[in-house]
C-alpha positions as CSV (number, residue, x, y, z in Angstrom):
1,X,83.4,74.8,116.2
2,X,84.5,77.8,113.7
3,X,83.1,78.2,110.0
4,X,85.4,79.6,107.5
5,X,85.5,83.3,108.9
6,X,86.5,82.2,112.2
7,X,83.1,83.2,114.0
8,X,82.6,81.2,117.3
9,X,79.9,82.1,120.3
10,X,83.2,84.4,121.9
11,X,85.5,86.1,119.3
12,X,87.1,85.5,115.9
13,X,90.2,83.1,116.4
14,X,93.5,83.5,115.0
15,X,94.1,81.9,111.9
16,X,91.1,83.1,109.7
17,X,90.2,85.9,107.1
18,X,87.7,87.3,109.8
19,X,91.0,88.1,112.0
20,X,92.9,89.3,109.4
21,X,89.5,92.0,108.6
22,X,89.7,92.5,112.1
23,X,92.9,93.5,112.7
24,X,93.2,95.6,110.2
25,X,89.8,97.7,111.7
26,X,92.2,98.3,114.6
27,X,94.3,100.6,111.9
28,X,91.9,101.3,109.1
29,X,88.9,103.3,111.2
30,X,85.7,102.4,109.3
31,X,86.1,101.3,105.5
32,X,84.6,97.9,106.6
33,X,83.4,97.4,102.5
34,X,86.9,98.2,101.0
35,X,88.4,96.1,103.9
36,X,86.3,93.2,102.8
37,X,86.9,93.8,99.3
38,X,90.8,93.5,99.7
39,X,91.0,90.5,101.6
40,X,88.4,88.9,98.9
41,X,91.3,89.9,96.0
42,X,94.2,88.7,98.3
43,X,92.0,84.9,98.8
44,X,91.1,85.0,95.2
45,X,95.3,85.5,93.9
46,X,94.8,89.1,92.8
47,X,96.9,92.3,92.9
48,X,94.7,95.5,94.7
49,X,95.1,98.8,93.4
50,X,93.9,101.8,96.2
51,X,93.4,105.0,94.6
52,X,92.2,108.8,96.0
53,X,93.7,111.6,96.9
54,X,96.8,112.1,99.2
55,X,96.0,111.9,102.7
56,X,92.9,109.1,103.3
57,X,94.7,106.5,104.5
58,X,95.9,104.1,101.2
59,X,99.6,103.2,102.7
60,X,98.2,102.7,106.1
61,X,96.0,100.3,104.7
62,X,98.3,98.3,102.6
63,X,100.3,98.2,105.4
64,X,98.0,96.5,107.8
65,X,97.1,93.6,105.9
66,X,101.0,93.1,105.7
67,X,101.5,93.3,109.7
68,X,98.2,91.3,109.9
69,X,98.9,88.3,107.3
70,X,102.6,88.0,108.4
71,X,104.2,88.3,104.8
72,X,107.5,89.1,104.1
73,X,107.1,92.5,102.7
74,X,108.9,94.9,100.9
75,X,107.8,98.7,100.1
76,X,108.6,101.0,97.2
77,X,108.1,104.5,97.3
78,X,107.3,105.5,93.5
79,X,109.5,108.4,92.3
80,X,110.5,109.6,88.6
81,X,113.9,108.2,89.6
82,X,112.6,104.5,90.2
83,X,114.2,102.2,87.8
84,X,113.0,98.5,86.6
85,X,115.7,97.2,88.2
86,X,115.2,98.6,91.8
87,X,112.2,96.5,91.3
88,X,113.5,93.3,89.6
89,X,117.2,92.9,90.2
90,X,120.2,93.0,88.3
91,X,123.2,91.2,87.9
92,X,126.9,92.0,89.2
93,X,130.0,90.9,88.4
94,X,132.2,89.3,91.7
95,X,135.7,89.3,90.9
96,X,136.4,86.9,93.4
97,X,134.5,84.0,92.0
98,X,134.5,85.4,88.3
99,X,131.1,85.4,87.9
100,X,127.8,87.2,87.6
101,X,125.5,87.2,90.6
102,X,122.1,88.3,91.0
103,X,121.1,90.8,93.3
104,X,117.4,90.6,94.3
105,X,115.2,93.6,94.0
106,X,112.2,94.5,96.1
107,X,109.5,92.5,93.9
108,X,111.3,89.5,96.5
109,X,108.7,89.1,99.0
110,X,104.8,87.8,99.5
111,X,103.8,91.4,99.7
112,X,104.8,94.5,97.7
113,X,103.9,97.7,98.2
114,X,103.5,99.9,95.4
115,X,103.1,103.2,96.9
116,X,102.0,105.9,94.5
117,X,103.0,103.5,91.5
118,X,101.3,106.3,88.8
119,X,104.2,108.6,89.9
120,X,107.3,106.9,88.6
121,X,108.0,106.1,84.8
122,X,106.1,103.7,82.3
123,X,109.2,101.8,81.8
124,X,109.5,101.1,85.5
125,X,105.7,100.2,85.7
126,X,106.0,97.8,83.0
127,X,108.6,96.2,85.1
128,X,105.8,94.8,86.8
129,X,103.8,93.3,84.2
130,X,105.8,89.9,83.8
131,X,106.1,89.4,87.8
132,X,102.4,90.6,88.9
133,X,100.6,87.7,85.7
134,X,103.5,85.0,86.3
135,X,105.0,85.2,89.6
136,X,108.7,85.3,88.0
137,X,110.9,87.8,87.2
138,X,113.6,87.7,83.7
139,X,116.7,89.3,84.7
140,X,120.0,89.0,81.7
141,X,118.2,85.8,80.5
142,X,117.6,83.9,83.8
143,X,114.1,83.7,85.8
144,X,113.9,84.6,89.3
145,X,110.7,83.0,90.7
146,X,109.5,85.2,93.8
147,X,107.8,84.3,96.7
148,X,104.4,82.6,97.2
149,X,101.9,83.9,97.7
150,X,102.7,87.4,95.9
151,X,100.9,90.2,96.1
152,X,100.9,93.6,95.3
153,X,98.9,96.2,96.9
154,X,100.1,99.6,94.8
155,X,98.4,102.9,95.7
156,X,97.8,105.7,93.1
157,X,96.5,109.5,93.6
158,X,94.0,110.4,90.8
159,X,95.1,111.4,87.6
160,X,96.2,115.0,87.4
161,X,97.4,115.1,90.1
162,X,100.6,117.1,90.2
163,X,104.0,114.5,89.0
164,X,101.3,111.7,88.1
165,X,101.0,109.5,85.1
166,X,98.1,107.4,83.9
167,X,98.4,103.8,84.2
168,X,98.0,102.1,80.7
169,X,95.4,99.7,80.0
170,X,97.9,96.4,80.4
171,X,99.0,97.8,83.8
172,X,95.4,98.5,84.9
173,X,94.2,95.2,83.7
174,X,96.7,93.2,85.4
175,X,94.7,94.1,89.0
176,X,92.2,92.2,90.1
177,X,90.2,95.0,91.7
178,X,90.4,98.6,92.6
179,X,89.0,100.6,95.6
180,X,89.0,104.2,96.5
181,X,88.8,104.9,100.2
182,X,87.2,108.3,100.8
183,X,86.6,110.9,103.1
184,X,85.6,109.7,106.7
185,X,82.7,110.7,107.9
186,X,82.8,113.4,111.3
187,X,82.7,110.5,113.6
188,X,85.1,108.2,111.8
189,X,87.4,111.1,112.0
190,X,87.1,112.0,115.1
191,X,88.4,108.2,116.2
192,X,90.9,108.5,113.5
193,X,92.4,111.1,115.7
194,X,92.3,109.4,118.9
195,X,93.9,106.1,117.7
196,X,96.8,108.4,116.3
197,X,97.5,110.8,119.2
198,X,99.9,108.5,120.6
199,X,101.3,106.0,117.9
200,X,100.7,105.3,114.4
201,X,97.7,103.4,114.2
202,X,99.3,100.7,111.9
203,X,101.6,99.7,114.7
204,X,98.2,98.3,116.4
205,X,98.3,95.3,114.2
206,X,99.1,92.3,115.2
207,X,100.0,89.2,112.8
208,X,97.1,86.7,113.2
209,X,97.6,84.6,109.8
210,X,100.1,82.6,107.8
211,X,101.6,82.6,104.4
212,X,100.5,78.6,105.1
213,X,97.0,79.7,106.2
214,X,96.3,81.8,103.1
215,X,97.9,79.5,100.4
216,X,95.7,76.7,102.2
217,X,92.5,79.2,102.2
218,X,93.1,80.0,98.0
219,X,93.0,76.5,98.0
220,X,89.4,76.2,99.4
221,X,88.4,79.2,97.0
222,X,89.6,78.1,94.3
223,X,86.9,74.7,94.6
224,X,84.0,77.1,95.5
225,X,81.4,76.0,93.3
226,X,79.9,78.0,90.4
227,X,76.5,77.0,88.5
228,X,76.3,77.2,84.7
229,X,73.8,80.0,85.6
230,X,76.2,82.2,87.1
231,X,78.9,81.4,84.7
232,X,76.3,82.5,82.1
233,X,75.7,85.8,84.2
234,X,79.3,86.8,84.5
235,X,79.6,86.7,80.5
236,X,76.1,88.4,80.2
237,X,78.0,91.2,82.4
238,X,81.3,91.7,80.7
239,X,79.7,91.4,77.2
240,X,77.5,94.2,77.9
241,X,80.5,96.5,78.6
242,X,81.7,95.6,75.2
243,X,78.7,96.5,73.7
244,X,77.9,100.1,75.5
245,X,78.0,102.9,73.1
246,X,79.3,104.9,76.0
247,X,82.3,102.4,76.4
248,X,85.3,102.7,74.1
249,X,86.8,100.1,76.0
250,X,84.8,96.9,77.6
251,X,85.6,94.1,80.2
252,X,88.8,92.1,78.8
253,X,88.7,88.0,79.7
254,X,91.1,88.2,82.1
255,X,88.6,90.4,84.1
256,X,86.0,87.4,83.6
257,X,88.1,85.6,85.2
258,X,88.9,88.2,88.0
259,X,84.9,88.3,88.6
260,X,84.3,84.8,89.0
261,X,87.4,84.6,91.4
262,X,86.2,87.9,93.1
263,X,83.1,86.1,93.8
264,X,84.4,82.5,94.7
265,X,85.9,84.8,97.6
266,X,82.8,86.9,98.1
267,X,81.0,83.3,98.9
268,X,83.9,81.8,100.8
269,X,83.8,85.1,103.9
270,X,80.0,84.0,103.6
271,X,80.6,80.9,104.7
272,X,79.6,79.8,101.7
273,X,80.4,76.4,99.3
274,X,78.5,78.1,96.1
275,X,78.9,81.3,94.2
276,X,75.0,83.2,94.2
277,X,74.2,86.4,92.2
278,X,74.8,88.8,94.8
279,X,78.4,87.8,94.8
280,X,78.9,88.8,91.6
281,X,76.5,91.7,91.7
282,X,79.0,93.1,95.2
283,X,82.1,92.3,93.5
284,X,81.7,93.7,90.1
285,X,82.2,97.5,90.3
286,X,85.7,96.5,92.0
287,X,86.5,94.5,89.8
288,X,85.1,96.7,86.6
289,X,85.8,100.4,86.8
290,X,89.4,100.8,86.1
291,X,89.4,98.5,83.2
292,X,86.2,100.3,81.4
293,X,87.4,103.5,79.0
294,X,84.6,106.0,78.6
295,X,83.9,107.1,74.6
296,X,84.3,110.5,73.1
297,X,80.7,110.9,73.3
298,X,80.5,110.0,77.2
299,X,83.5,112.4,78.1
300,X,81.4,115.3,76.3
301,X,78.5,113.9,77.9
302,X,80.0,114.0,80.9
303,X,78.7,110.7,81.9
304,X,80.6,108.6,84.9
305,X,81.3,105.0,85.0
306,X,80.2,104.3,88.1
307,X,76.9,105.5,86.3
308,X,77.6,103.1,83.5
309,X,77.9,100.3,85.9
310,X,74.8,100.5,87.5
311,X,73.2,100.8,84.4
312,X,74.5,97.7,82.7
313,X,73.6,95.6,86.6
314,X,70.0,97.1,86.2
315,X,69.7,95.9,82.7
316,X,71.2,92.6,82.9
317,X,68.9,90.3,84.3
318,X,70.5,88.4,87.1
319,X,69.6,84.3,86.8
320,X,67.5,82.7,89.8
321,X,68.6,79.6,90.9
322,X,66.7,76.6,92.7
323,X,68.0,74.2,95.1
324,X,67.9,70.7,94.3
């Protein structure tokens, strides 16, 4: 008898979230949070953005959950030269059979990998808006659906850094959550460097799940059941990034919807049939801080928005619910 992460009294079976998480441990030393976090945006049908500096492990990451889920998957290395249709296709002319054919581009998988996406240029970005909201691509007039599931895990270094460009707002909104990784702490490094002194430590992953599995598994999310309460919470949340004086820009309603999936996930690796508060309190910095633009006055005030977002989940009351 497993629950829904795959625990039993010996090990975590194949087939499961848990052995996806686990696997990807066996490349990703430490990180067990941001782990969790991705595989919660991947169940909930959300696109992960991993941002930090060069060097901390982002691609490897991305790259695990692709060996580990088993997904076709197709990487793009972000570069100035990157054009929209390297990522969606174009059309060629065949002399042969006098007619135009369409040559896929790399958005034609279950898993893309955007790595360093803020490198290349907006108009190649926005080449991603239609496919990452609508699963389709337009290409001379005709729609190319891609595959399903679809994700995109895109990686970003931090603004300023040297060839980058800022995501705008509609880019940034379109992912469900975003995680930075972080230095490693001594001993985390240390094992870092064992795992590696042989082979790359992504090679270490072995597929343990389905494309089947994890469109079954959005399924069972997607029927996690949320009370009126925490529906009530969720808006109590988002509205009171709208109304921050040190906010220029609040929560959009596509992030409601994000958070209320984030957490449907959240309760789902719990084992879980019901949404609580501490879903949504775990889930909502993820699914917050990229979308929130700090005001004039917090930029001279030098005020951060992780700060902001611990203020507005200490001021908003979080609802208690009774079982019936």
């Amino acid at each position: 008898m497993k629950n829904r992460l795959g625990e039993s009294d010996s090990s975590i079976l194949f087939g499961t979230p848990a052995a996806v998480i686990r696997q990807v441990q066996e490349a990703v030393v430490g990180k067990i949070d941001i782990i969790r976090q991705i595989m919660m945006a991947i169940l909930a049908k959300g696109h992960i953005l991993v941002e930090d500096i060069p060097g901390t492990g982002k691609t490897t990451m991305a790259l695990a959950f692709s060996r580990a889920m088993g997904l076709k998957a197709n990487r793009v290395q972000f570069t100035p030269d990157v054009l929209p249709a390297d990522l969606t296709g174009f059309t060629i002319y065949q002399k042969e059979t006098r007619q135009f054919v369409y040559q896929p581009g790399s958005v034609m998988c279950n898993l893309l990998l955007a790595d360093e996406i803020n490198r290349t240029s907006p108009k190649t970005q926005a080449a991603l808006l239609e496919v990452m909201e609508e699963g389709h691509v337009t290409v001379d007039g005709t729609t190319h659906e891609v595959g399903d599931p679809f994700i995109v895990i895109a990686t970003e270094n931090p603004t300023g850094s040297a060839g980058t460009q800022l995501l705008p707002e509609s880019q940034l909104d379109r992912f469900m959550i975003c995680v930075k990784m972080g230095y490693p702490s001594m001993k985390e490094e240390i094992e870092i460097l064992k795992r590696n002194q042989y082979e790359r430590a992504d090679t270490l992953v072995n597929c343990v799940y389905s494309a089947e599995e994890l469109l079954n598994a959005r399924e069972e999310v997607s029927h996690i059941y949320v009370h009126d309460a925490i529906y009530s919470y969720i808006a109590r949340l988002v509205r009171s990034t709208r109304e921050q004086n040190m906010i220029a820009l609040g929560l959009s309603p596509r992030a409601s919807i994000a958070l209320t999936a984030m957490a449907k996930a959240s309760a789902y690796l719990d084992d879980r049939e019901y949404v609580v508060p501490d879903d949504v309190l775990s889930v909502f910095p993820a699914v917050a801080a990229h979308r929130l633009q700090l005001s004039t006055k917090a930029k001279v005030g030098h005020i951060q928005i992780d700060d902001l977002i611990h203020q507005i989940l200490e001021e908003t009351a979080a609802p208690t619910i009774q079982r019936k």
